[in-house]
C-alpha positions as CSV (number, residue, x, y, z in Angstrom):
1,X,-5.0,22.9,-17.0
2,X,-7.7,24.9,-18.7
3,X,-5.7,25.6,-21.6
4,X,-4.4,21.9,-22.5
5,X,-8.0,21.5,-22.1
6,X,-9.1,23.8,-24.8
7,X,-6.1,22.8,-27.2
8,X,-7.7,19.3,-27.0
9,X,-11.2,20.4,-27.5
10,X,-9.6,22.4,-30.5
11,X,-7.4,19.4,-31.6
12,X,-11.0,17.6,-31.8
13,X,-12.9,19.4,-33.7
14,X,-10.0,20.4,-36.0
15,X,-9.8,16.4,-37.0
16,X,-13.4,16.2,-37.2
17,X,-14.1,19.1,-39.7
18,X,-11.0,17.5,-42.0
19,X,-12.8,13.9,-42.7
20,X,-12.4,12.2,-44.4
21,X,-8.0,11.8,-44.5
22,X,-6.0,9.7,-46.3
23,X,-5.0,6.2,-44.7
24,X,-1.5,7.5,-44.3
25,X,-2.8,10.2,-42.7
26,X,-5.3,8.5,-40.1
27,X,-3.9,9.2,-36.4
28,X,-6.4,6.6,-34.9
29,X,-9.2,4.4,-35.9
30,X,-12.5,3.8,-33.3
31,X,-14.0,0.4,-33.1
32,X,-16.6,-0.3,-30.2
33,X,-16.4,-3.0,-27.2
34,X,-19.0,-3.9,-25.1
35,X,-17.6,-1.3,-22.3
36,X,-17.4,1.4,-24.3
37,X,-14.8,2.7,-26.9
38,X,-11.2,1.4,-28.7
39,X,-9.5,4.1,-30.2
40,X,-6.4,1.9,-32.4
41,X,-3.5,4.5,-32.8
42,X,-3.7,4.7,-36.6
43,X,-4.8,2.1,-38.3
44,X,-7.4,-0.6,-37.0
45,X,-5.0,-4.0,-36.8
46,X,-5.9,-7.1,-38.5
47,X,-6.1,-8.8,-34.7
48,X,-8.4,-6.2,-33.8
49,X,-11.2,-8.8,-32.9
50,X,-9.2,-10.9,-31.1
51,X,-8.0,-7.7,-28.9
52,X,-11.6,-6.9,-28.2
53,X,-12.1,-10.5,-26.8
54,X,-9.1,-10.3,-24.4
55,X,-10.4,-6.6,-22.9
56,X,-14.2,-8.4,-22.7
57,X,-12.6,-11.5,-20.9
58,X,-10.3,-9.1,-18.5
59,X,-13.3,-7.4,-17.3
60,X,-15.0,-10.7,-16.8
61,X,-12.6,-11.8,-14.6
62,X,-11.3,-8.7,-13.1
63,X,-14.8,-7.8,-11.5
64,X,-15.9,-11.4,-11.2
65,X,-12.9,-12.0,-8.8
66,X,-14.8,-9.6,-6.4
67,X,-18.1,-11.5,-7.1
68,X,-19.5,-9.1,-9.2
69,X,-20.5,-8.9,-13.2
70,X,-19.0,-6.3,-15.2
71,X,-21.3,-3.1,-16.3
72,X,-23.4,-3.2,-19.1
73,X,-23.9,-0.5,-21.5
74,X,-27.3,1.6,-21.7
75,X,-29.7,1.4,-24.7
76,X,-29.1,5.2,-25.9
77,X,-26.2,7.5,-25.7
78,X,-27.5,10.8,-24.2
79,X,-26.9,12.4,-21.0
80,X,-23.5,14.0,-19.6
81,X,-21.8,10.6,-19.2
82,X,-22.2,9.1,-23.2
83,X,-19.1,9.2,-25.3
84,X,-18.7,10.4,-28.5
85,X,-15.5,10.3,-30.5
86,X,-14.6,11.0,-34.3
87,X,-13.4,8.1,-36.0
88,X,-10.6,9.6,-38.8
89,X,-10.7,6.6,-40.7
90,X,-14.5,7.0,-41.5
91,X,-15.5,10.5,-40.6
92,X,-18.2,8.6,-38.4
93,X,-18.9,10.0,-34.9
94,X,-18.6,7.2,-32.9
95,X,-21.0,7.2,-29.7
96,X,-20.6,4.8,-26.4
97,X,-23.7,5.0,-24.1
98,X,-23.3,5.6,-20.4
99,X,-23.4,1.8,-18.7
100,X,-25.5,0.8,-15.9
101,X,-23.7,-1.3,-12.6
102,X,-25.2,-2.2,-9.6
103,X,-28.2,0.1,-10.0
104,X,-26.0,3.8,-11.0
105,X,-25.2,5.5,-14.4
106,X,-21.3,5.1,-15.0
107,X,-19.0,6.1,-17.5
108,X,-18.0,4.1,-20.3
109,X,-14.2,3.2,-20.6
110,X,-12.2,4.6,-23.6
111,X,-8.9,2.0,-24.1
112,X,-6.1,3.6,-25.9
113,X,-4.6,0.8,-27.8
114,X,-0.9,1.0,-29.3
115,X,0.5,-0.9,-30.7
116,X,3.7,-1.9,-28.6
117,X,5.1,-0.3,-25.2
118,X,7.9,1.2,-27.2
119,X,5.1,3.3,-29.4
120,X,3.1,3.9,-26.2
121,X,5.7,5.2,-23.8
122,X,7.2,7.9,-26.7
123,X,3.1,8.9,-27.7
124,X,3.4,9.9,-24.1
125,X,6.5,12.7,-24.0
126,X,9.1,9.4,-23.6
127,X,9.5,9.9,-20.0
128,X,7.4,7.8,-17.8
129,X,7.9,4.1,-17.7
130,X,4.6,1.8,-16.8
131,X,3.1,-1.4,-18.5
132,X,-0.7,0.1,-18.9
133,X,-2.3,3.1,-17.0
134,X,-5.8,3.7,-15.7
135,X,-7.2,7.0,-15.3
136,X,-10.3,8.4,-13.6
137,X,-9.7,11.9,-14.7
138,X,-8.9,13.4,-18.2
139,X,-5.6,12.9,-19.3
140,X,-4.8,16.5,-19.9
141,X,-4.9,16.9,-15.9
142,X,-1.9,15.0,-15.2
143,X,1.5,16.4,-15.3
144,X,2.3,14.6,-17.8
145,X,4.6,16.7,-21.2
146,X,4.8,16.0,-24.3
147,X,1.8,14.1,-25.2
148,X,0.7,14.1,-28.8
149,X,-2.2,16.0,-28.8
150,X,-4.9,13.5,-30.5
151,X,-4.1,11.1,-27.0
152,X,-5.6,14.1,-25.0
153,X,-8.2,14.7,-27.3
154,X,-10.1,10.8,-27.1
155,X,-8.7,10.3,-23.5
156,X,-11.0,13.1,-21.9
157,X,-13.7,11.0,-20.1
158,X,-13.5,10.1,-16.6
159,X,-12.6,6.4,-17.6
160,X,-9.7,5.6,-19.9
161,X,-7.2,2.5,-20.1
162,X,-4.0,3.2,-22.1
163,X,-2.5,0.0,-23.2
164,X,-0.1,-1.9,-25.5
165,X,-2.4,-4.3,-27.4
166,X,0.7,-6.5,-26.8
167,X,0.2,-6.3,-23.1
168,X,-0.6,-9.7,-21.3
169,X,-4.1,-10.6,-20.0
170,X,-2.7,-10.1,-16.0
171,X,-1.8,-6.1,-16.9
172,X,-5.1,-6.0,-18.2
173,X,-7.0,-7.7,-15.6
174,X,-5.0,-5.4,-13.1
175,X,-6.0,-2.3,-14.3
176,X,-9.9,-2.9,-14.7
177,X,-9.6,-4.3,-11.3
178,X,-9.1,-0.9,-10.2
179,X,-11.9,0.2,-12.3
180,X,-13.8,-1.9,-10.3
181,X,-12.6,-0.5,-7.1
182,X,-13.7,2.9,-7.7
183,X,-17.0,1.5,-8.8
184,X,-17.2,0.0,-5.6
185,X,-16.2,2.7,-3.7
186,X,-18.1,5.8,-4.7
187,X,-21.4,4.2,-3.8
188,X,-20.4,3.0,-0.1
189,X,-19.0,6.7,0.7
190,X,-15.3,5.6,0.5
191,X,-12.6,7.9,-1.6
192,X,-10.1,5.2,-2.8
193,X,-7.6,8.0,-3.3
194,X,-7.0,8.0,0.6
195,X,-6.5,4.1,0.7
196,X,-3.0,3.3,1.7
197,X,-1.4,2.8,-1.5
198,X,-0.8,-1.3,-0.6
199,X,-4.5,-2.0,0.0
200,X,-5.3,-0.2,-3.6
201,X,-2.1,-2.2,-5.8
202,X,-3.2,-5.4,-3.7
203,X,-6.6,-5.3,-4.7
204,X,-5.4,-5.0,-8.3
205,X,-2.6,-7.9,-7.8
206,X,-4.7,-10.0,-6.3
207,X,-7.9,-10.0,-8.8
208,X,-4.5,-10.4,-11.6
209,X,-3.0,-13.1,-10.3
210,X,-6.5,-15.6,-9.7
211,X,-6.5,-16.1,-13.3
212,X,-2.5,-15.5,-14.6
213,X,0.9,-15.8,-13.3
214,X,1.1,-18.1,-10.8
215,X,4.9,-18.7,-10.5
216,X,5.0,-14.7,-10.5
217,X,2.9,-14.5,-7.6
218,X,5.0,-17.0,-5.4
219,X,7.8,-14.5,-6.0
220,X,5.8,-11.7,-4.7
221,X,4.6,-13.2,-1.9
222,X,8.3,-14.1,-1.1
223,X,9.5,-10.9,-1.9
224,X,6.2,-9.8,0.7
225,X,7.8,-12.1,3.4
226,X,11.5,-11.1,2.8
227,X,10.5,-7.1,3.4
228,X,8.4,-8.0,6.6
229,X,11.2,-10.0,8.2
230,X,12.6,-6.1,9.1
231,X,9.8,-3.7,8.4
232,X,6.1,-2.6,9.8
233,X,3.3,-1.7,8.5
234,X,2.2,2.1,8.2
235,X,-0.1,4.0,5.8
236,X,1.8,3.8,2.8
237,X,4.7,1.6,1.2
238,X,7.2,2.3,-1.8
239,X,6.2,2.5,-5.2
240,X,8.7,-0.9,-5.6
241,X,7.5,-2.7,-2.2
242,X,3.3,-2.0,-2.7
243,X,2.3,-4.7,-5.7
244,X,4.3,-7.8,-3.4
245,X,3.1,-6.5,0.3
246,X,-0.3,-5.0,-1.0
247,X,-0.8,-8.6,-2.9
248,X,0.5,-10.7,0.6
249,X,-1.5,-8.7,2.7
250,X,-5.0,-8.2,0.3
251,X,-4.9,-12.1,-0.1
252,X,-4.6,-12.8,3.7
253,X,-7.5,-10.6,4.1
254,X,-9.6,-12.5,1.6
255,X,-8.5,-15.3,2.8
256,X,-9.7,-14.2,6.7
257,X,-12.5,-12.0,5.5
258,X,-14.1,-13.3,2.6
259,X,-14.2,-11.4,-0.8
260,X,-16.8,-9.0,0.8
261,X,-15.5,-8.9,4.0
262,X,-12.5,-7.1,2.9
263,X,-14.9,-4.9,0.7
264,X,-16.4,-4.1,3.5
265,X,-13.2,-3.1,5.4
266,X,-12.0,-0.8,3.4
267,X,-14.0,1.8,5.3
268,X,-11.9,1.3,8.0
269,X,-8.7,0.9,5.6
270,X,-9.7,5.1,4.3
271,X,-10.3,6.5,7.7
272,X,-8.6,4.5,10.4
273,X,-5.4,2.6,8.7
274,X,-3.6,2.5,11.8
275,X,-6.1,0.4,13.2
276,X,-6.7,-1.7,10.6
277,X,-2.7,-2.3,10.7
278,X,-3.4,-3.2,14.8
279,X,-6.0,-5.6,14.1
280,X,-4.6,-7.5,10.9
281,X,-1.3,-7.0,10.6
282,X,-0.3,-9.7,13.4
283,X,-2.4,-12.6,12.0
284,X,-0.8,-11.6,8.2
285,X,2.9,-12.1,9.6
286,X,1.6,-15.2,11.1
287,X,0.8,-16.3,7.8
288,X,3.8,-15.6,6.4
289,X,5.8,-17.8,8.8
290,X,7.0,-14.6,11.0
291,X,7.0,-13.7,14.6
292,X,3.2,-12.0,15.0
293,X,4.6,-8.7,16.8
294,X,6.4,-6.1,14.6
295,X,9.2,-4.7,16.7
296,X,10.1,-1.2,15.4
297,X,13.8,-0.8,16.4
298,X,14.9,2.6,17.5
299,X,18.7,3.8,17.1
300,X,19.6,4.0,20.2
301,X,20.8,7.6,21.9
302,X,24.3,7.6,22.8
303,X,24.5,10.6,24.4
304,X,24.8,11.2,28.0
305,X,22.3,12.3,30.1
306,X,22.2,13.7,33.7
């Protein structure tokens, strides 16, 4: 861990002390959003404005869903949480201030911005499959091979989006509706790691699909219903089943709850899941036109007893 670390710290400095490089040459470009930081793999794009609008209205909406405004960015850039990145294409140090939300000191986001999925997925070792990714942790502390060094290097803060720019407006929403989660979180004394993994993708889900999608949703919530019909609810579903049951279940509880009612349960969601499942699930299956008990069929023993 400490020595991908390092390398990246190294990698850093090593483009820094080379500026200015030639425009083939350039491995990224920096640009700043209201949020924080874009670093462009190589070249800034001629759409690069109207990118910047799309991430400014996805945070809008993805923490306005919730009933809250997004965070807004300090007057000064000092202190442990302020960003600072070289831009190749300038030899300018780019810095992004800490931002202020809901009374705390937060980090500001760095977005990696490729430009396609294709160039995105190989950038990162070719081997994991995924729309967009949002990390609360440096990237060189995931498991994660083969990444080309300068992505370590600018995604090293504790808030970083990596993204196609040709991603739609719901992957984007998504994502910084987690970042909003953990914002949330932190404060109230709840570790969203130790959510069940449905409440978590549902939160996301649900603030994505307010704004974008709608035929899309119906098919999740169907898909939500279908997987029901013959299973229960426990602490954790598959990584294919959690986006359509965590968006069912998240919107029922809004739905019952209120936005900041369910905010409020997810206390109760960290530390007691299974009963949250006893108080909720029944009126959710109600909901989606099934019988309110889940009966969990054992195979029966067919061996004799005496």
């Amino acid at each position: 861990m400490y020595g991908r670390r390092a390398a990246s710290l190294l990698f850093l400095v090593l483009v820094f002390t080379a500026l200015p490089l030639a425009a083939a040459d350039i491995l990224y470009s920096v640009s700043r959003w209201s949020c924080g930081l874009i670093v462009w793999d190589g070249e800034m794009p001629e759409q690069a404005a109207e990118v910047t609008l799309r991430l400014e209205e996805a945070v809008t909406q993805a923490f306005g869903f919730w009933g809250y405004p997004p965070p807004v960015a300090l007057a000064e850039c000092k202190g442990s949480k302020c960003v600072r990145i070289p831009d190749p294409a300038t030899g300018e140090l780019i810095r992004a201030p800490a931002l202020s939300w809901q009374g705390r000191e937060t980090y500001p986001v760095v977005v990696v911005m490729f430009p396609d999925r294709k160039r995105m997925l190989l950038a990162l070792g070719g081997e994991r499959n995924f729309g967009a990714i949002w990390l609360t942790q440096p990237l060189s502390r995931l498991p994660i091979e083969g990444v080309e060094p300068w992505i370590e290097s600018v995604a090293s803060s504790y808030r970083t989006m990596i993204t196609p720019m040709t991603a739609d407006d719901g992957i984007w929403i998504h994502e910084f509706a987690h970042w909003f989660t953990y914002q949330w979180c932190y404060p109230q004394g709840v570790w969203p790691y130790l959510l069940p993994n449905y409440i978590k993708e549902g939160m996301a889900e649900a603030a994505r699909f307010s704004v974008a999608e709608p035929e899309a949703a119906k098919e999740w919530h169907a898909r939500a219903a279908e997987w029901a019909a013959s299973n229960c609810l426990t602490g954790s579903c598959t990584q294919r089943m959690m986006y359509p049951v965590g968006l069912s279940l998240v919107s029922y509880l809004v739905r019952t709850l209120g936005a900041e009612g369910l905010l409020a349960s997810l206390s109760g969601w960290m530390s007691r899941a299974s009963a949250m499942i006893d108080r909720y699930e029944s009126g959710w299956r109600v909901s989606l036109g099934l019988p309110s008990i889940c009966v969990k069929y054992e195979p029966m023993d067919l061996r004799f007893t005496e």
